[in-house]
C-alpha positions in Angstrom: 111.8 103.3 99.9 110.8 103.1 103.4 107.6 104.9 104.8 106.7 107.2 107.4 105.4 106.0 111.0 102.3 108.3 109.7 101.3 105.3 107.7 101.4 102.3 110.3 99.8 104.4 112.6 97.2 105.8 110.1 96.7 102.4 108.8 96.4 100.6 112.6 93.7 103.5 113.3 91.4 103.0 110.5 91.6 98.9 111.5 90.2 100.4 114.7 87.6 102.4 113.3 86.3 99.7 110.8 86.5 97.4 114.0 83.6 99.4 115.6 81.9 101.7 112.0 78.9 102.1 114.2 80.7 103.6 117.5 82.4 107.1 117.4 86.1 106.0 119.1 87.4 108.8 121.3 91.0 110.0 120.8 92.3 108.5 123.9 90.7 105.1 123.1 92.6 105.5 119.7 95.8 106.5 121.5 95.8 103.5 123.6 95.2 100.9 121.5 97.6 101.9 118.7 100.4 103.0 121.0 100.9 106.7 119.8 101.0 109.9 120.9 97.6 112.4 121.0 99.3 115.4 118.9 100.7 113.0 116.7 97.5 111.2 116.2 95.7 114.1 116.1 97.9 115.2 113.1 97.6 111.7 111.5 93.2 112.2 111.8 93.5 115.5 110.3 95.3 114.5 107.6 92.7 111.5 106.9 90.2 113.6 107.7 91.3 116.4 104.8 90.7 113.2 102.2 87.4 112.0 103.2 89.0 108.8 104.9 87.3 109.5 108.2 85.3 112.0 110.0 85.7 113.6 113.7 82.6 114.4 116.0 83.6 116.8 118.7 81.6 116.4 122.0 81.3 114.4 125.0 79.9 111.3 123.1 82.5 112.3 119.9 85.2 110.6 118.2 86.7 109.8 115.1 84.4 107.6 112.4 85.5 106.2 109.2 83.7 108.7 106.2 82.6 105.8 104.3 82.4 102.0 104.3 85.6 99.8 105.0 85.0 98.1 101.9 84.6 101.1 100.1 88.1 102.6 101.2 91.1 101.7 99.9 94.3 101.4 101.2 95.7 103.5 98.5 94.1 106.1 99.9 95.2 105.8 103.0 98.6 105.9 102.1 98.5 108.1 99.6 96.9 110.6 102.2 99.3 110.5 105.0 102.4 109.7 102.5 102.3 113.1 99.9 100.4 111.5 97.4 103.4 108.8 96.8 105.2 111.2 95.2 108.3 108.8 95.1 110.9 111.6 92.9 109.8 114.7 91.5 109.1 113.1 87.8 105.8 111.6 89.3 104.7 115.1 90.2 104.4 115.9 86.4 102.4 112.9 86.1 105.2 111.1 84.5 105.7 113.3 81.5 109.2 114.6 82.6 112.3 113.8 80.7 114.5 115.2 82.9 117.0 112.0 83.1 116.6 108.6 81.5 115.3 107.1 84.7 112.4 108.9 84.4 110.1 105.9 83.1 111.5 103.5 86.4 109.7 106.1 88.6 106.9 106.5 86.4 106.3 102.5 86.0 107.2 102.0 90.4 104.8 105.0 91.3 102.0 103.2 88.7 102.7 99.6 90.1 102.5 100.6 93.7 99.5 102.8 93.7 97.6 99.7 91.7 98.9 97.4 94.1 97.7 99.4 97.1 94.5 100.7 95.4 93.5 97.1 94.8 93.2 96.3 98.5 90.3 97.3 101.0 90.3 98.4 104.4 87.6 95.9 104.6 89.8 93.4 103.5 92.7 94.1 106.1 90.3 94.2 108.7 88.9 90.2 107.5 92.7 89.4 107.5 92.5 88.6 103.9 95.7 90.1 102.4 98.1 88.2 104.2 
């Protein structure tokens, strides 16, 4: 399974935010110091934005903010906001009740184990370098 470049980038921006939670970070400044592209980051925002991962402030002194405390943000949600919802094969969409081949359970269990994995990590933990 390999992710999108949505998630590094996504996941290197909210490091930024949490960085500075009291200071509104301009696109540009985001662009810069995560290497990417303004549509595509702008794309990537939107997407955060949609699940109350972080918040944008138009305006001469705006910028992008997380929604909520580092600590209270997970980096499940993160992923799962900028990767479909992890929907790894189209079993997981039925919330694992499909039959519809006998490797149904595999997906069910990877999609289960992942998303527990991921949801059991903090942004604020990332940022204190304590998931390494």
């Amino acid at each position: 399974m390999k992710l999108s470049s949505k998630t590094h980038y996504g996941l290197m921006a909210c490091h930024v935010l949490a960085k500075n939670p009291e200071v509104a970070i301009s696109a540009s400044l985001l662009e810069s110091q995560i290497s990417v592209s303004g549509k595509y980051l702008e794309k990537i925002m939107r997407m955060l934005s949609k699940r109350n991962v972080v918040t944008a402030n138009r305006g001469a002194t705006g910028g992008y903010l997380l929604a909520r405390p580092a600590k209270d943000i997970t980096i499940g949600e993160i992923v799962r906001a900028l990767e479909d919802d992890m929907e790894i094969i189209e079993c997981v969409k039925h919330g694992g009740k499909c039959k519809c081949c006998p490797s149904s359970g595999v997906w069910k269990r990877l999609y289960e184990g992942i998303n527990n994995l991921l949801d059991s990590m903090t942004l604020e933990q990332m940022v204190n370098g304590e998931l390494h």
